[in-house]
PyMOL commands that place a pseudoatom at each C-alpha (Angstrom):
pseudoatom trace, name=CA, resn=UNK, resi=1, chain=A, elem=C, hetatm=0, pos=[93.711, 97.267, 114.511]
pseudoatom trace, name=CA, resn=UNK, resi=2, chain=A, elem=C, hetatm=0, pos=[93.092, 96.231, 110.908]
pseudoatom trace, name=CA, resn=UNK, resi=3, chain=A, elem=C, hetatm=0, pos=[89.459, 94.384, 109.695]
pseudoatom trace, name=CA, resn=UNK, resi=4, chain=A, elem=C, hetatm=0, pos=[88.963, 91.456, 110.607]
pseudoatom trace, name=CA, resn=UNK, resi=5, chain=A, elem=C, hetatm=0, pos=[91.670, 91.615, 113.611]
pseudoatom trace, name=CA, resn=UNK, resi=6, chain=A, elem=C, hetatm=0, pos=[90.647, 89.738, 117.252]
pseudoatom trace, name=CA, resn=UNK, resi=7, chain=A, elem=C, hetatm=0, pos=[92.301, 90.496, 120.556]
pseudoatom trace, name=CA, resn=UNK, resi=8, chain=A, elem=C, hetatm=0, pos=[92.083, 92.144, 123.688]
pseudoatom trace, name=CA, resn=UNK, resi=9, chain=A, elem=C, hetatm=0, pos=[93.446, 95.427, 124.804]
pseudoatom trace, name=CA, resn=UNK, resi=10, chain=A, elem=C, hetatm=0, pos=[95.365, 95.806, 128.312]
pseudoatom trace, name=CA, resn=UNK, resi=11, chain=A, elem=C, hetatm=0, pos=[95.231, 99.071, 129.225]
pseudoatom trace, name=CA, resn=UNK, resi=12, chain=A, elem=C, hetatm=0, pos=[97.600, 100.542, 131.875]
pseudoatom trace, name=CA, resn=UNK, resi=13, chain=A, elem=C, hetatm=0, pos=[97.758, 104.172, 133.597]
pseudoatom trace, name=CA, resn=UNK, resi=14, chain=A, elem=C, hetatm=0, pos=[101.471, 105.458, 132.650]
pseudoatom trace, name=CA, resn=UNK, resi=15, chain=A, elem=C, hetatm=0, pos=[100.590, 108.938, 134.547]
pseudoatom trace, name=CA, resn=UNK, resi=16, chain=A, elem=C, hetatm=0, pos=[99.416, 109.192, 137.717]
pseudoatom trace, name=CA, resn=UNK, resi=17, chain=A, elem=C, hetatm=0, pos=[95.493, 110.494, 137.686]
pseudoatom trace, name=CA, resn=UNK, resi=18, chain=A, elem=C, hetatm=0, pos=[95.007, 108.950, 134.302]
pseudoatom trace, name=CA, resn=UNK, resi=19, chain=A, elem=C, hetatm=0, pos=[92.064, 107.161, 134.179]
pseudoatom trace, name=CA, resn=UNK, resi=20, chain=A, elem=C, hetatm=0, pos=[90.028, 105.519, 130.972]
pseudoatom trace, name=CA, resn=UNK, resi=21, chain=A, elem=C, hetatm=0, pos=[87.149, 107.919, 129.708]
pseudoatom trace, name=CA, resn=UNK, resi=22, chain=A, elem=C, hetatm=0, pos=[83.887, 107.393, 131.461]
pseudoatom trace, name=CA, resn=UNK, resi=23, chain=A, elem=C, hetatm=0, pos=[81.514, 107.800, 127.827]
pseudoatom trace, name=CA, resn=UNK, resi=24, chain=A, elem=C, hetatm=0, pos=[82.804, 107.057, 124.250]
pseudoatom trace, name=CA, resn=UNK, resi=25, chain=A, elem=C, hetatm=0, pos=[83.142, 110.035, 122.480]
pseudoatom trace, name=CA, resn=UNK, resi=26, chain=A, elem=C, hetatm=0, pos=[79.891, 112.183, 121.410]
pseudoatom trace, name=CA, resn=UNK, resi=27, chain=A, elem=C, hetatm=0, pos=[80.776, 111.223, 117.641]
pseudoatom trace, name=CA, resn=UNK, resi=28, chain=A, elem=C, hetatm=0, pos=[79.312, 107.665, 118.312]
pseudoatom trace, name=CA, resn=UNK, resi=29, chain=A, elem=C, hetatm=0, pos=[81.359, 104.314, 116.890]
pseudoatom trace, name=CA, resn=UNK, resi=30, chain=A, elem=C, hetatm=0, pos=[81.229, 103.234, 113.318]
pseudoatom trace, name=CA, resn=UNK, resi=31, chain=A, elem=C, hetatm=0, pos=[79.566, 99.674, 113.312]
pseudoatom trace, name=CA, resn=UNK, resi=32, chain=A, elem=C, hetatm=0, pos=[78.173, 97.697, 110.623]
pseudoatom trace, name=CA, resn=UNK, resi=33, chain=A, elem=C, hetatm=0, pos=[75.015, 96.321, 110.891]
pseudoatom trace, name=CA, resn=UNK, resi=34, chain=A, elem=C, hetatm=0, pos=[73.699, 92.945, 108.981]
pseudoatom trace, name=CA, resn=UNK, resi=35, chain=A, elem=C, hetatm=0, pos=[70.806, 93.978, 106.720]
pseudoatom trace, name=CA, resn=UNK, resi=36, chain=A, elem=C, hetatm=0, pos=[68.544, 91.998, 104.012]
pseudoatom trace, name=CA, resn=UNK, resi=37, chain=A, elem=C, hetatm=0, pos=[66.252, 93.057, 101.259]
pseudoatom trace, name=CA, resn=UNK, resi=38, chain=A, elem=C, hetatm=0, pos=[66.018, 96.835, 101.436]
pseudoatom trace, name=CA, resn=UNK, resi=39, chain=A, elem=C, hetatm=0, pos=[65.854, 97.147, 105.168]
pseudoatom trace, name=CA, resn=UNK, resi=40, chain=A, elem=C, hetatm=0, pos=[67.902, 100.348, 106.798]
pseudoatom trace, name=CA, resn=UNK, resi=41, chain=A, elem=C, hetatm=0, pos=[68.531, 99.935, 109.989]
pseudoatom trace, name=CA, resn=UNK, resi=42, chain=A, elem=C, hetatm=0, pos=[68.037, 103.117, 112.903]
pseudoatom trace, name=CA, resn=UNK, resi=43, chain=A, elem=C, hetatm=0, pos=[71.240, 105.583, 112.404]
pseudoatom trace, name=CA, resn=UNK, resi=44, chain=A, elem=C, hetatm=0, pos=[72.674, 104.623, 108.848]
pseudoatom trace, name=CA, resn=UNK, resi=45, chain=A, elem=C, hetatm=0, pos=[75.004, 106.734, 107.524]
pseudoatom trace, name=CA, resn=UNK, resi=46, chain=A, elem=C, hetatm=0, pos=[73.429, 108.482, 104.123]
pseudoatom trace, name=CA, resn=UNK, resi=47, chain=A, elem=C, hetatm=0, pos=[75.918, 108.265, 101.616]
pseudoatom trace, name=CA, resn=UNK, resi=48, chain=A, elem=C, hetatm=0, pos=[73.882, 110.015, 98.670]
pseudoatom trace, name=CA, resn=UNK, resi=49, chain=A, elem=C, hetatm=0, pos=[71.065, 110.157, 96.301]
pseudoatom trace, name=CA, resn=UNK, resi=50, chain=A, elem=C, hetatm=0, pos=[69.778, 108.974, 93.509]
pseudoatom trace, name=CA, resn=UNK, resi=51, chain=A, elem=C, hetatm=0, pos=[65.797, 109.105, 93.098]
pseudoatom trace, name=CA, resn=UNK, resi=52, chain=A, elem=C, hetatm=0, pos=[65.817, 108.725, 96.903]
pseudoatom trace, name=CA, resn=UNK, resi=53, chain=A, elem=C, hetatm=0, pos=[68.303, 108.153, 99.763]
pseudoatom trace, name=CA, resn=UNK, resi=54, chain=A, elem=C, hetatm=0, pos=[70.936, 105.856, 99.487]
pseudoatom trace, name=CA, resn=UNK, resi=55, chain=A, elem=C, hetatm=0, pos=[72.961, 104.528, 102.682]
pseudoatom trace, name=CA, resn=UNK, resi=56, chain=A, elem=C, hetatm=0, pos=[76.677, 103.281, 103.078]
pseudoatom trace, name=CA, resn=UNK, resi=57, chain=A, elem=C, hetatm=0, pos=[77.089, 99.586, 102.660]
pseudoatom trace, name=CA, resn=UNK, resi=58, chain=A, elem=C, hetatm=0, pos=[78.883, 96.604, 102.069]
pseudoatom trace, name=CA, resn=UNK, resi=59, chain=A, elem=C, hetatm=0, pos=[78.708, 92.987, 100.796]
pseudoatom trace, name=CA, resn=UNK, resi=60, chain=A, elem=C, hetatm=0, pos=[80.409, 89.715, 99.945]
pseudoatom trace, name=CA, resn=UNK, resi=61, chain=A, elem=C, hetatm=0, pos=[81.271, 89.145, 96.476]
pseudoatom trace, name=CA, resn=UNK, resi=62, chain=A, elem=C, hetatm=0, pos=[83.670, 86.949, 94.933]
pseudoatom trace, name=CA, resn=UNK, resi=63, chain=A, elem=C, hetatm=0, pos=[86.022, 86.587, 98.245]
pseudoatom trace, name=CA, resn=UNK, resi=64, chain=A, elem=C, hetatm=0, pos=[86.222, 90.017, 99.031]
pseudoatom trace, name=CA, resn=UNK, resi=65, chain=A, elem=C, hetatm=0, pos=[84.113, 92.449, 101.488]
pseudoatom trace, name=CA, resn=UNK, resi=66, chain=A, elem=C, hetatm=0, pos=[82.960, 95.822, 99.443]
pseudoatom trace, name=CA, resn=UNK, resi=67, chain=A, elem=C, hetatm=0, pos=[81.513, 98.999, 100.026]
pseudoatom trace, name=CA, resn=UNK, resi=68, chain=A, elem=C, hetatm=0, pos=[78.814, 99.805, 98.246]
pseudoatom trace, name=CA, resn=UNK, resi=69, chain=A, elem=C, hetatm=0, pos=[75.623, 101.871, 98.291]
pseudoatom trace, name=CA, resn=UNK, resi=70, chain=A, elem=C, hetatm=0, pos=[72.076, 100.460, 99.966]
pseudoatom trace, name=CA, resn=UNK, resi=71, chain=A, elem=C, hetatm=0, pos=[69.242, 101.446, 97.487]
pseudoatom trace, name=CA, resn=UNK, resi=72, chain=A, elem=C, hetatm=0, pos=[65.850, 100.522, 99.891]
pseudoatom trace, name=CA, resn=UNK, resi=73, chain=A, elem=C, hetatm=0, pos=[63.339, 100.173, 97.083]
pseudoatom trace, name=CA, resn=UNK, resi=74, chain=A, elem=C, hetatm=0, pos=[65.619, 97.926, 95.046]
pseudoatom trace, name=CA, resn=UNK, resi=75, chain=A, elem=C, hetatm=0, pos=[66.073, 95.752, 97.929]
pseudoatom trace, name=CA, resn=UNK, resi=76, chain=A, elem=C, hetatm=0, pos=[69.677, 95.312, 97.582]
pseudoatom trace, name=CA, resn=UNK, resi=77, chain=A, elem=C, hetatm=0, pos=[73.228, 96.985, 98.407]
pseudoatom trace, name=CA, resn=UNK, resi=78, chain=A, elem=C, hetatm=0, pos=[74.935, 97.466, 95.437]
pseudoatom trace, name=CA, resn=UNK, resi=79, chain=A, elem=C, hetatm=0, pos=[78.482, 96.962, 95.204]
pseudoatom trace, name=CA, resn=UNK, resi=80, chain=A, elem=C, hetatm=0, pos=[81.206, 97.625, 92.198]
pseudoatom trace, name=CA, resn=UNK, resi=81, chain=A, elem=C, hetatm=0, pos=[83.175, 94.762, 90.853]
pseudoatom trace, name=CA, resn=UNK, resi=82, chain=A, elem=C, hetatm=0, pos=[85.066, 93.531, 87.607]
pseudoatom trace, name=CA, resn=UNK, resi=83, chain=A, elem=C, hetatm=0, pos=[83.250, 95.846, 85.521]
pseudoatom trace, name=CA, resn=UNK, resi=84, chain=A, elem=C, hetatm=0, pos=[79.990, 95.495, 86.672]
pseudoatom trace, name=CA, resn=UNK, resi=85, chain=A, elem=C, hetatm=0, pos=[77.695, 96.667, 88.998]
pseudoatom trace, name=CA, resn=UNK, resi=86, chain=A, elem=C, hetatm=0, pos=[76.304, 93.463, 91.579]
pseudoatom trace, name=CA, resn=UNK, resi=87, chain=A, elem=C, hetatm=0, pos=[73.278, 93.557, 93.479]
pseudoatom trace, name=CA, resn=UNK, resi=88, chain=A, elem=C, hetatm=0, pos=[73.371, 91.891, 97.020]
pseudoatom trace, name=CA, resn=UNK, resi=89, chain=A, elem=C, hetatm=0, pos=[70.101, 91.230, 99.170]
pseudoatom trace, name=CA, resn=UNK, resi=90, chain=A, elem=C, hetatm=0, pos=[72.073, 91.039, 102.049]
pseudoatom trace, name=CA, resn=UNK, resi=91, chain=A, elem=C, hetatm=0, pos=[74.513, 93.153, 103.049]
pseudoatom trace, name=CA, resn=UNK, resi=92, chain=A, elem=C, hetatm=0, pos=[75.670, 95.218, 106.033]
pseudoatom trace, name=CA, resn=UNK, resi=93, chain=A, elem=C, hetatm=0, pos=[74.611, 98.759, 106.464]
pseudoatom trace, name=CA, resn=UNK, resi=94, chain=A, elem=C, hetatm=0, pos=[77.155, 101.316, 108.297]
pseudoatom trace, name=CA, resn=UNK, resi=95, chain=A, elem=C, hetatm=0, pos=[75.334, 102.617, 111.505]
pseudoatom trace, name=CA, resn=UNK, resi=96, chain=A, elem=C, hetatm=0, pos=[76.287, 104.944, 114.698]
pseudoatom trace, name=CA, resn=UNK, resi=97, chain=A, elem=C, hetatm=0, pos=[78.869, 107.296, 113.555]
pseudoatom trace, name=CA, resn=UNK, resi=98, chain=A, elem=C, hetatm=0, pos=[79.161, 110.912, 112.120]
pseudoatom trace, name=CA, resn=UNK, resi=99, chain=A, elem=C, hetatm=0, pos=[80.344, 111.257, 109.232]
pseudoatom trace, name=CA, resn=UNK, resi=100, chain=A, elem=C, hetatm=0, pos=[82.653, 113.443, 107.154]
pseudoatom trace, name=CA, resn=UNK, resi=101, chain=A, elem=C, hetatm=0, pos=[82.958, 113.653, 103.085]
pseudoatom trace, name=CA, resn=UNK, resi=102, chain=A, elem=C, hetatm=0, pos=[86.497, 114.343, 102.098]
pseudoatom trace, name=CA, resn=UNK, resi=103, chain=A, elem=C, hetatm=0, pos=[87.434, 115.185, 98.336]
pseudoatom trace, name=CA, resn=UNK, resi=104, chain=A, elem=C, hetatm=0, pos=[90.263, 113.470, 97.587]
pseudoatom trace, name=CA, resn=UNK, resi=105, chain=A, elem=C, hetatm=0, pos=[91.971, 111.706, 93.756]
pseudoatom trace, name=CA, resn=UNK, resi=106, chain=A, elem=C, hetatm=0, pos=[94.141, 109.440, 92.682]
pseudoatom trace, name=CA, resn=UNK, resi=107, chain=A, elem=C, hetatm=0, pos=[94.037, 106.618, 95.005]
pseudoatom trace, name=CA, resn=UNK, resi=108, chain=A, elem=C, hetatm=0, pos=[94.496, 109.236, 97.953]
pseudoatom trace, name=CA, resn=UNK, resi=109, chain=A, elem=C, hetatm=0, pos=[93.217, 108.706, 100.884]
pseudoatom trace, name=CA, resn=UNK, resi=110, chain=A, elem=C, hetatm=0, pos=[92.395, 111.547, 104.375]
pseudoatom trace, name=CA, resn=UNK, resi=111, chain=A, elem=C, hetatm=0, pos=[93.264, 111.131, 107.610]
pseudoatom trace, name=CA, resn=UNK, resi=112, chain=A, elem=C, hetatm=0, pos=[90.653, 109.030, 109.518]
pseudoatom trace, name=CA, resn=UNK, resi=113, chain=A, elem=C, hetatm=0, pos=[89.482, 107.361, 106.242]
pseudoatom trace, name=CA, resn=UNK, resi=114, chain=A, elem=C, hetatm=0, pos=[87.211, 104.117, 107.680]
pseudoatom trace, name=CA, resn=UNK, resi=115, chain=A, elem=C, hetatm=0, pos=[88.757, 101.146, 106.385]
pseudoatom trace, name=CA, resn=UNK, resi=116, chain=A, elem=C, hetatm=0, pos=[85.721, 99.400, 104.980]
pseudoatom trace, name=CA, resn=UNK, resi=117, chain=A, elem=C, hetatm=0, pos=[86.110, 96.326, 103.151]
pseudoatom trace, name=CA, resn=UNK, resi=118, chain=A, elem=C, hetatm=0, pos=[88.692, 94.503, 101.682]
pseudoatom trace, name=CA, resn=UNK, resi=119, chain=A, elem=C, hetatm=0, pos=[89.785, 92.851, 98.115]
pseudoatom trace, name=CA, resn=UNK, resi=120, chain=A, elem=C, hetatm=0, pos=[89.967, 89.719, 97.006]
pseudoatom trace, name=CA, resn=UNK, resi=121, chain=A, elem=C, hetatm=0, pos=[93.553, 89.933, 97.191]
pseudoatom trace, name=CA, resn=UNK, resi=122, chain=A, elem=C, hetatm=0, pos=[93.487, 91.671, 100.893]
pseudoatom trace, name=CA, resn=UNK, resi=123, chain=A, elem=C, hetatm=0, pos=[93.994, 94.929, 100.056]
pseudoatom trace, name=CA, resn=UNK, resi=124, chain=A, elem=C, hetatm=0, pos=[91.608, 97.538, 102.065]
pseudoatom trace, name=CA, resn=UNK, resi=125, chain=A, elem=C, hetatm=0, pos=[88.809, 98.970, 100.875]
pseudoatom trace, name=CA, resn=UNK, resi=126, chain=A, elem=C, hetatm=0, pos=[87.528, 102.586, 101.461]
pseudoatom trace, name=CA, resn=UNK, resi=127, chain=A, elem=C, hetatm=0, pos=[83.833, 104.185, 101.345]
pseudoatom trace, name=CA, resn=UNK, resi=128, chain=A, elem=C, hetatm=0, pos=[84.135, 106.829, 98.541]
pseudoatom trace, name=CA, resn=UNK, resi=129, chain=A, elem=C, hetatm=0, pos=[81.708, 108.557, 96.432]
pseudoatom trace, name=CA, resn=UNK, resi=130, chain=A, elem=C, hetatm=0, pos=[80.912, 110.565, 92.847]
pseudoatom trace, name=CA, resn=UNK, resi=131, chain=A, elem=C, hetatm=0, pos=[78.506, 112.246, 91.296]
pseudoatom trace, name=CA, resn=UNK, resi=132, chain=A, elem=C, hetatm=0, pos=[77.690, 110.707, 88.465]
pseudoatom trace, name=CA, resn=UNK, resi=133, chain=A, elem=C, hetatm=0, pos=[74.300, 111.752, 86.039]
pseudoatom trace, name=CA, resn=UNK, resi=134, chain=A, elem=C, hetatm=0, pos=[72.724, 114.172, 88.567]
pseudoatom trace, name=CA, resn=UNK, resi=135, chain=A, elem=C, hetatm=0, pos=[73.637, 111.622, 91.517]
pseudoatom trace, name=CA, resn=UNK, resi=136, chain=A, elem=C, hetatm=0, pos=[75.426, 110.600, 94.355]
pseudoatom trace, name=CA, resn=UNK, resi=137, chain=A, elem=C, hetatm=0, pos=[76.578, 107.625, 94.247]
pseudoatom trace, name=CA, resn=UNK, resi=138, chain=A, elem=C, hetatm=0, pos=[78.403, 105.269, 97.082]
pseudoatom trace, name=CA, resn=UNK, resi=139, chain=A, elem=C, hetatm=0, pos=[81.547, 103.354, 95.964]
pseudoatom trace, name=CA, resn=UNK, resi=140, chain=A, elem=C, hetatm=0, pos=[84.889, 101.714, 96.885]
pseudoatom trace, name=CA, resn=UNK, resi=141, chain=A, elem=C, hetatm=0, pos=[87.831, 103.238, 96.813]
pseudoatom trace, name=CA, resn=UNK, resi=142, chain=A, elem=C, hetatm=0, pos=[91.095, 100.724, 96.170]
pseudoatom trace, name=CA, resn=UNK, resi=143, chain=A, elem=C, hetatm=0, pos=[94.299, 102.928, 96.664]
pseudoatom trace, name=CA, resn=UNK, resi=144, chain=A, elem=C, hetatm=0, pos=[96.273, 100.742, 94.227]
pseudoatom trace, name=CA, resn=UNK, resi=145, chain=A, elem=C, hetatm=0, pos=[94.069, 101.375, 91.104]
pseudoatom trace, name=CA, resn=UNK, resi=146, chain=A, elem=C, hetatm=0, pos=[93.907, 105.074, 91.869]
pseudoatom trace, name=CA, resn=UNK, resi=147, chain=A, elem=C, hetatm=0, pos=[90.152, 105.785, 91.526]
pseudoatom trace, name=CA, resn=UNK, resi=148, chain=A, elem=C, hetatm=0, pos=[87.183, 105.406, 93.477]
pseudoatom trace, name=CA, resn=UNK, resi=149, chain=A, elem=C, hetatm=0, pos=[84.399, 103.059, 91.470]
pseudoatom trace, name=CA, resn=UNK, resi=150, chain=A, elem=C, hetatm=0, pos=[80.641, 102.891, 91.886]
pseudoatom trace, name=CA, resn=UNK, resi=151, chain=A, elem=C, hetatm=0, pos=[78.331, 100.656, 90.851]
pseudoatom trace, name=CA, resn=UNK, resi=152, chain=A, elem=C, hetatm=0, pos=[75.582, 101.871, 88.133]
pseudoatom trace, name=CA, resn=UNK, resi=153, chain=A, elem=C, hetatm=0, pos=[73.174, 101.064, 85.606]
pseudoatom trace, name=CA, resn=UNK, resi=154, chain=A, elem=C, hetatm=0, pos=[74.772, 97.873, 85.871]
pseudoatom trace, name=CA, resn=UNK, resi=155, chain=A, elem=C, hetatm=0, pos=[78.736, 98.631, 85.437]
pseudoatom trace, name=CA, resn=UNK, resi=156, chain=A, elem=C, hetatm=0, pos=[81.174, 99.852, 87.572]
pseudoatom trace, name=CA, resn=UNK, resi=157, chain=A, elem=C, hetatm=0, pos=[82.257, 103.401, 86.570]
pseudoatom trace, name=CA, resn=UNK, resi=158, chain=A, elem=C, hetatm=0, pos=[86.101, 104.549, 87.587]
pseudoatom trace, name=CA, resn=UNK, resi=159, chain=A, elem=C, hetatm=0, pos=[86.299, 108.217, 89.144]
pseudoatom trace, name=CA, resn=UNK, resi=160, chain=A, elem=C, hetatm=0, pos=[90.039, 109.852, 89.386]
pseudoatom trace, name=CA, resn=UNK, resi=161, chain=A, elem=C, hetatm=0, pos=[88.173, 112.885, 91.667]
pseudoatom trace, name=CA, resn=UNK, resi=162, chain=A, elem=C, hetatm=0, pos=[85.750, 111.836, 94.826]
pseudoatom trace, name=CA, resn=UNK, resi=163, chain=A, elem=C, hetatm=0, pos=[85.361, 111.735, 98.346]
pseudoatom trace, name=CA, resn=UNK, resi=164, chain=A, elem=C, hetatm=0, pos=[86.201, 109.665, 100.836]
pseudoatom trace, name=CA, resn=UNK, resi=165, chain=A, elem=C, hetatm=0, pos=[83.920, 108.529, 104.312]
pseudoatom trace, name=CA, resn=UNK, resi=166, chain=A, elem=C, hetatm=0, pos=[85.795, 109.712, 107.195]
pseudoatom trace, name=CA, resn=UNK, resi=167, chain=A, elem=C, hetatm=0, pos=[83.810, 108.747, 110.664]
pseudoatom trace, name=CA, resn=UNK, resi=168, chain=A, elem=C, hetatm=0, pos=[83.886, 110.936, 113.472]
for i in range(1, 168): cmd.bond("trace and resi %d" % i, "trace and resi %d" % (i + 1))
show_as sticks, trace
zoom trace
């Protein structure tokens, strides 16, 4: 299922003995996690560093859903867009999953990448990440313009080399 997708699933044994897993897996599930002014919520996912730790998160901006890093003693998530870098005080913060850091460039993307966010335009959005003047810094990644950005010191800065969140 995409983001944003409703439904049910109907499951049905094909094999005989096949039965549906008694625990989720010991990874944990990915969820995001609504968030406000600096708060980080029990089992965020660190995403960097940059004076202190950052978390992975995401906010609303101009129609579209984007990750972005969570900077507690700012009080906002920041998030990459049009150039600039936006400050959100609320945001969701990306909770109960292991995670992986994958290099990847050029728009790629690994297997198991955690669709995160999406454009304006609908396109998905990826959790990626640079370093970027002795940091670590959380971005988007949007396949079609081939770079990962991240928001700081008030632009948004394009990387062609970064890594990409993969949950586990």
């Amino acid at each position: 299922t995409g983001w944003g997708a409703t439904g049910s699933w109907l499951v049905e044994a094909s094999q005989p003995g096949w039965q549906l897993p008694s625990a989720p897996p010991s990874g944990g599930a990915a969820c995001w996690v609504d968030a406000q002014g600096g708060e980080v919520p029990s089992g965020a996912v660190p995403g960097g560093f940059d004076n202190e730790q950052v978390y992975v998160g995401r906010a609303s901006h101009e129609g579209a859903l984007i990750p972005g890093k969570v900077v507690p003693s700012h009080g906002v998530c920041y998030v990459p867009w049009g150039g600039q870098e936006h400050g959100k005080t609320e945001y969701q913060v990306l909770t109960g999953c292991e995670a992986a850091w994958i290099p990847a460039a050029g728009g790629a993307l690994p297997e198991g990448a955690l669709s995160s966010g999406e454009s304006e335009d609908g396109e998905p959005l990826f959790v990626g990440r640079a370093a970027h003047e002795g940091t670590m810094t959380v971005g988007k990644v949007q396949p079609s313009h081939s770079v990962c950005y991240i928001p700081y010191g008030g632009q948004e800065l394009a990387y062609q080399e970064y890594e990409v969140l993969v949950a586990k």
